[in-house]
C-alpha positions in Angstrom: 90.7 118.0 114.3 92.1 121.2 115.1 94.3 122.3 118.1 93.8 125.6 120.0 96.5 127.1 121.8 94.0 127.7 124.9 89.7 128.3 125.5 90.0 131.7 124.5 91.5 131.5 120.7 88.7 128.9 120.7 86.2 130.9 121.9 87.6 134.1 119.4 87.9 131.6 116.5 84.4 130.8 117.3 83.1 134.2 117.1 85.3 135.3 113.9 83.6 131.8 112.3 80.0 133.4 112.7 81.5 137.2 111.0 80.2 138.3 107.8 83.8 137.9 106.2 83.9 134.2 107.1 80.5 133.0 106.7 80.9 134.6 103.0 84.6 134.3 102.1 84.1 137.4 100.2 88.0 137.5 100.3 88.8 134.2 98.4 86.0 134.7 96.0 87.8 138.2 95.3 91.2 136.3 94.9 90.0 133.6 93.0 88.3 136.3 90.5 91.5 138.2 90.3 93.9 134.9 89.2 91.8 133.9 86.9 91.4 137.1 86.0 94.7 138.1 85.7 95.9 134.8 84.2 93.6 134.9 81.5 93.8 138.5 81.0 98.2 138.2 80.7 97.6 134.9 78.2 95.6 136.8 75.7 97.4 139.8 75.7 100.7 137.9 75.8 101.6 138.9 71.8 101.1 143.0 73.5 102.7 142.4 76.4 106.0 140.7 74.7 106.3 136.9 75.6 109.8 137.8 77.8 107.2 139.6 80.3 104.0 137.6 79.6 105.4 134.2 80.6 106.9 135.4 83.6 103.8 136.7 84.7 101.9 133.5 84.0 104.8 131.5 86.2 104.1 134.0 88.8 99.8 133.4 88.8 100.3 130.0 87.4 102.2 129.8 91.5 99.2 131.7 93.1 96.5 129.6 91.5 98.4 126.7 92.9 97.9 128.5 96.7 94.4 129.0 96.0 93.9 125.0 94.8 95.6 124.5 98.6 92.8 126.9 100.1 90.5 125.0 98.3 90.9 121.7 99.0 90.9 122.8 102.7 87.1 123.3 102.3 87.3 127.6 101.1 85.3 129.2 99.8 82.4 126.8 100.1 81.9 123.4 102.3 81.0 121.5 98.8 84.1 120.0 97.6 82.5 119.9 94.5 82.1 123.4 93.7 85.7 123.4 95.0 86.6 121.0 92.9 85.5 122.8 90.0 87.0 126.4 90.7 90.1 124.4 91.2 89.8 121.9 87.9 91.8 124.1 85.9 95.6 123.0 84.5 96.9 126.7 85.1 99.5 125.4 86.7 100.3 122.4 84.2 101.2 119.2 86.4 98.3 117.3 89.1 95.3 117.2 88.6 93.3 118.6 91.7 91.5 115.8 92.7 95.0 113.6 92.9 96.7 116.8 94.9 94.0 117.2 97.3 94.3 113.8 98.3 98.2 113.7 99.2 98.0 116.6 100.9 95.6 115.7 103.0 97.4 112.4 103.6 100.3 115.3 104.4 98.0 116.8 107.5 98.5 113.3 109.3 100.4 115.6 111.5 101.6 112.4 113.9 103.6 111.0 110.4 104.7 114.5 109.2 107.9 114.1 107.5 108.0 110.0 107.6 108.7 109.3 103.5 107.1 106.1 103.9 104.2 108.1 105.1 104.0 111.9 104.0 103.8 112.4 100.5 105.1 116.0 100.6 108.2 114.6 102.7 111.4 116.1 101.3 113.0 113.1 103.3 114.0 109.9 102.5 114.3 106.2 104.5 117.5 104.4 105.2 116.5 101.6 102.8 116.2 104.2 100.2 119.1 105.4 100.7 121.0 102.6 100.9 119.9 101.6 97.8 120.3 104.8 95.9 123.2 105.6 93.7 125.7 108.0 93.7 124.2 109.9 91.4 120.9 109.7 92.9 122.2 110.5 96.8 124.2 113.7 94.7 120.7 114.9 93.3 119.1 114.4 96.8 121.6 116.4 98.4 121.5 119.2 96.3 118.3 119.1 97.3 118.4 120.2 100.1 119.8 123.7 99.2 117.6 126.7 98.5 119.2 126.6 94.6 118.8 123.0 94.5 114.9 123.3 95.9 114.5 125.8 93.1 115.8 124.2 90.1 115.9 120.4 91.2 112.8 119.9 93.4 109.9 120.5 90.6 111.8 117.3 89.0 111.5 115.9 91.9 107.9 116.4 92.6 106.6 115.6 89.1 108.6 112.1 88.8 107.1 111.2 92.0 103.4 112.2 91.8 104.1 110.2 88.0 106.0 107.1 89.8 103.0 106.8 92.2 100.4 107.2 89.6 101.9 104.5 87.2 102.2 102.1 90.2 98.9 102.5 91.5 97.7 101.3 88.3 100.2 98.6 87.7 98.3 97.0 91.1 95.2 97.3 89.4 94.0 100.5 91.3 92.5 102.6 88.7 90.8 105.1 90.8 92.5 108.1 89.8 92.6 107.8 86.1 89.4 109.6 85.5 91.3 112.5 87.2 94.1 112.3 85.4 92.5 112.2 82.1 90.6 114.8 82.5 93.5 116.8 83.9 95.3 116.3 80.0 92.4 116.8 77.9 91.9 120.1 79.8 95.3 120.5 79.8 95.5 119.6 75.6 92.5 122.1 75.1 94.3 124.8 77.1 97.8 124.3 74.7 95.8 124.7 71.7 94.2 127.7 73.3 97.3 129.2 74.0 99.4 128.4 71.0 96.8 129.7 68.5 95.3 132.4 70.0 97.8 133.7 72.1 101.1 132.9 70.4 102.5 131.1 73.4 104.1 127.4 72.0 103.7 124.6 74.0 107.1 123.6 75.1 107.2 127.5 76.4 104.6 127.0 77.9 105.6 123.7 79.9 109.0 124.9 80.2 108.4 128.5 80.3 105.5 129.0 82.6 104.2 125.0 84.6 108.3 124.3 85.9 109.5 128.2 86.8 105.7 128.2 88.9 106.5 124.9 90.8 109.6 126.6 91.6 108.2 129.0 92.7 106.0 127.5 95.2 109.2 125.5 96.3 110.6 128.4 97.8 107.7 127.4 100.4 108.3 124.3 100.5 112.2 124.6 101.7 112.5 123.8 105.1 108.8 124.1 105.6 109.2 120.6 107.8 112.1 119.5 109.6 112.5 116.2 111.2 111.5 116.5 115.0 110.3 114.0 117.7 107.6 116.3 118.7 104.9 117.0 115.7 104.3 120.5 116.4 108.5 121.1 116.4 108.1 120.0 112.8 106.2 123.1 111.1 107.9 126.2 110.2 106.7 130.0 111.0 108.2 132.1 108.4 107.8 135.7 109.3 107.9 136.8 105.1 107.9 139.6 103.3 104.3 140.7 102.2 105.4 139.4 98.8 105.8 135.9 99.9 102.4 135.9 102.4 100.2 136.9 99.1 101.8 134.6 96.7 101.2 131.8 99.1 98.2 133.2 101.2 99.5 133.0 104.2 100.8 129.4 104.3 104.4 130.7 105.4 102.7 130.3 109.1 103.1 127.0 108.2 102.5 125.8 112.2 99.4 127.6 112.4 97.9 125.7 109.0 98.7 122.3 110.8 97.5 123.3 114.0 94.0 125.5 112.1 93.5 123.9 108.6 90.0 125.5 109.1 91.1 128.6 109.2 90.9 131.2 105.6 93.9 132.5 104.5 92.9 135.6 105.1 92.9 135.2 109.1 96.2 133.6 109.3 98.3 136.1 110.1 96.1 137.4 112.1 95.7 134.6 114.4 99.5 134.4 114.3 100.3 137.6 115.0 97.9 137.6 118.5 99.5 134.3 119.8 103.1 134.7 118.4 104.9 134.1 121.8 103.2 130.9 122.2 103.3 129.8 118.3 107.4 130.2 118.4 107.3 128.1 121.7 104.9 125.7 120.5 107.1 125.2 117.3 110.3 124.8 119.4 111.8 127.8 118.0 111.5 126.9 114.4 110.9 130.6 113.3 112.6 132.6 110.3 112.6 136.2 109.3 111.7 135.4 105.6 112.8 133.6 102.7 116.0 135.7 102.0 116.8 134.5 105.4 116.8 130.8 104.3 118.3 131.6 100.7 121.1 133.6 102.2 122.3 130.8 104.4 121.8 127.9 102.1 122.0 129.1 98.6 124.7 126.5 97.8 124.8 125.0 101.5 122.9 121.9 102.7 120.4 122.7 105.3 119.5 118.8 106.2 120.6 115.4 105.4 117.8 114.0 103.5 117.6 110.4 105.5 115.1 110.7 108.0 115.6 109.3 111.7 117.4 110.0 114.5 120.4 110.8 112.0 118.8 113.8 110.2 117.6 115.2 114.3 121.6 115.7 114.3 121.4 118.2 112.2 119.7 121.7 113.1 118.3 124.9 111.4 121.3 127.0 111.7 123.8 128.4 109.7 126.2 125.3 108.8 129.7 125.2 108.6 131.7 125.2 105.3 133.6 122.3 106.5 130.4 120.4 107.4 128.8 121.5 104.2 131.7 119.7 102.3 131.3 116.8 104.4 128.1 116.1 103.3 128.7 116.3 99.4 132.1 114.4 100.1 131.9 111.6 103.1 128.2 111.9 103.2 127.6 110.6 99.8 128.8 106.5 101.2 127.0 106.9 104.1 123.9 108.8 106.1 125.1 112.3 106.4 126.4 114.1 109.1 125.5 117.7 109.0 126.2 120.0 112.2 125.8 123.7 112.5 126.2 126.5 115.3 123.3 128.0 117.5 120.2 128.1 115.5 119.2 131.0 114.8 115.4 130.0 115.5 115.8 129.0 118.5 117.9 132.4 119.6 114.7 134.3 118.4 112.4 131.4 120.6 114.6 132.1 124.1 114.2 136.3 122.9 110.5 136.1 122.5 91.4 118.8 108.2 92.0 117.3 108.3 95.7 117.8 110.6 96.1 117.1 113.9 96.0 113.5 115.5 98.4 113.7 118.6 97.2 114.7 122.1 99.3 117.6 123.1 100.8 119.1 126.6 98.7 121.7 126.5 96.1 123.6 124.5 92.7 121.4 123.3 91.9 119.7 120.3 88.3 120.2 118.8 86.7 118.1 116.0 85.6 119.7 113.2 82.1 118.4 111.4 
């Protein structure tokens, strides 16, 4: 389902879903032409172009194809998943196969559960259980976590041992289901090294280590603090007011509340939408707004911005600038028991008093529509 903020986005929505740029999707099929494009185009020219700026570069589309396998799997540019299965088939971006990712993301859009571990796949969170059976090294590791240099460097790990663990014990209870995809996924993914290696000069540890991890990094940069921990749904999702930079790399998704609340909607009308109904989008996120991803690595580079046990425990803790002392806490105190995190004002919410495949819950106000 998806939730409109009032009959008249509806009715607006409605009209812009009947425009030539929708009903064709002329702008996806341009991006889609231009990653693949320009991936391709950057691999085989990598021996001209100097591996030190051609494996950057591939990080860098290697992080936008994995935007545009998100746009696809929420039905763009076509309604045949299998056509966008196909465009978005390609290991580019090294780890998931698309069929597997497409599938725990939209177990992600159970908007109700958004952020529950024992729920959400994408949740950054973890249960108490977990944590109370987690050792110091591994409560250390989940901490760091939970700072914009530990998202970067720690939370790639993160997400390909988990997306592994899950796989292995799905099949260890005898559900096979998504091996197909996965062995697909590496033999596309052992034709592509060979590819690379001898026609293009690019190794394949490089191109693992080089290009697939610096490119999951990269798309964690969205991922921090892109859910919070909430007792309202719709206070969960963040609206991150980026630089264009930031809205191309990840078309759009940085109005993160406005995905959840339209998974219907193309990338390309995102902002737009946003931009029309931003008074209400702040309130309707309970102030979880940020000016940009500087404004979340400047705060928390080396600070933590949430205790990683969900519950009542991690609510304690808000999206402001923390303390030093309570920064300490965490990595000291925190480390024998659930975390205690405060912080000052939040900035969000100073900006909030100044101003499919998702949704589930019946909200105050607005209306929900199914989608066929």
């Amino acid at each position: 389902m998806s939730f409109y903020l009032d009959d008249a986005q509806r009715h607006t929505l409605t009209q812009r879903r009947n425009s030539f740029t929708w009903r064709t999707e002329w702008p996806t099929w341009l991006l889609i032409g231009a990653i693949y494009g320009g991936w391709f185009f950057i691999a085989s020219h990598a021996r001209g172009f100097g591996l030190s700026i051609a494996i950057p570069l591939l990080a860098v589309f290697s992080a936008w194809y994995m935007s545009l396998q998100h746009e696809l799997l929420h039905g763009h540019p076509t309604r045949s998943p299998f056509v966008n299965r196909l465009i978005g088939f390609a290991p580019l971006a090294v780890w998931f196969p698309y069929r597997v990712y497409r599938d725990l993301h939209l177990q992600h859009h159970d908007d109700p559960h958004l952020t529950h571990p024992e729920v959400d796949p994408e949740s950054y969170f973890v249960s108490r259980e977990a944590w109370r059976q987690a050792g110091v090294l591994t409560r250390v590791l989940l901490i760091a976590r939970n700072t914009f240099a530990g998202r970067l460097l720690l939370g790639p790990a993160f997400s390909i041992a988990a997306t592994s663990t899950q796989a292995l014990r799905k099949v260890a209870r005898g559900d096979w289901a998504d091996v197909p995809a996965w062995v697909a996924h590496f033999v596309a993914l052992a034709g592509l090294v060979v590819w690379l290696d001898r026609q293009c000069g690019i190794a394949p540890w490089l191109f693992v280590a080089g290009v697939g991890y610096p490119a999951l990094a990269l798309s964690s940069v969205r991922s921090f603090q892109e859910h919070r921990d909430a007792d309202l749904h719709e206070h969960r999702s963040v609206i991150n007011e980026a630089a264009w930079f930031w809205r191309l790399l990840f078309l759009n998704n940085n109005y993160h509340l406005v995905h959840h609340d339209l998974p219907h909607v193309p990338w390309f009308a995102l902002r737009k939408v946003y931009v029309a109904s931003r008074v209400q989008y702040v309130q309707r996120s309970g102030g979880f707004l940020v000016k940009g991803y500087g404004e979340w690595a400047r705060q928390y580079a080396f600070a933590v911005a949430m205790q990683p046990v969900h519950g009542d425990l991690s609510r304690g803790a808000r999206f402001g600038r923390p303390a030093a002392a309570a920064a300490f806490d965490t990595f000291s105190g925190g480390l024998q028991a659930p975390l205690r995190v405060t912080s000052t004002t939040p900035v969000a919410r100073r900006e909030a008093r100044g101003s499919a495949n998702g949704e589930r819950d019946a909200p105050r106000h607005g209306r929900y529509e199914s989608r066929s």
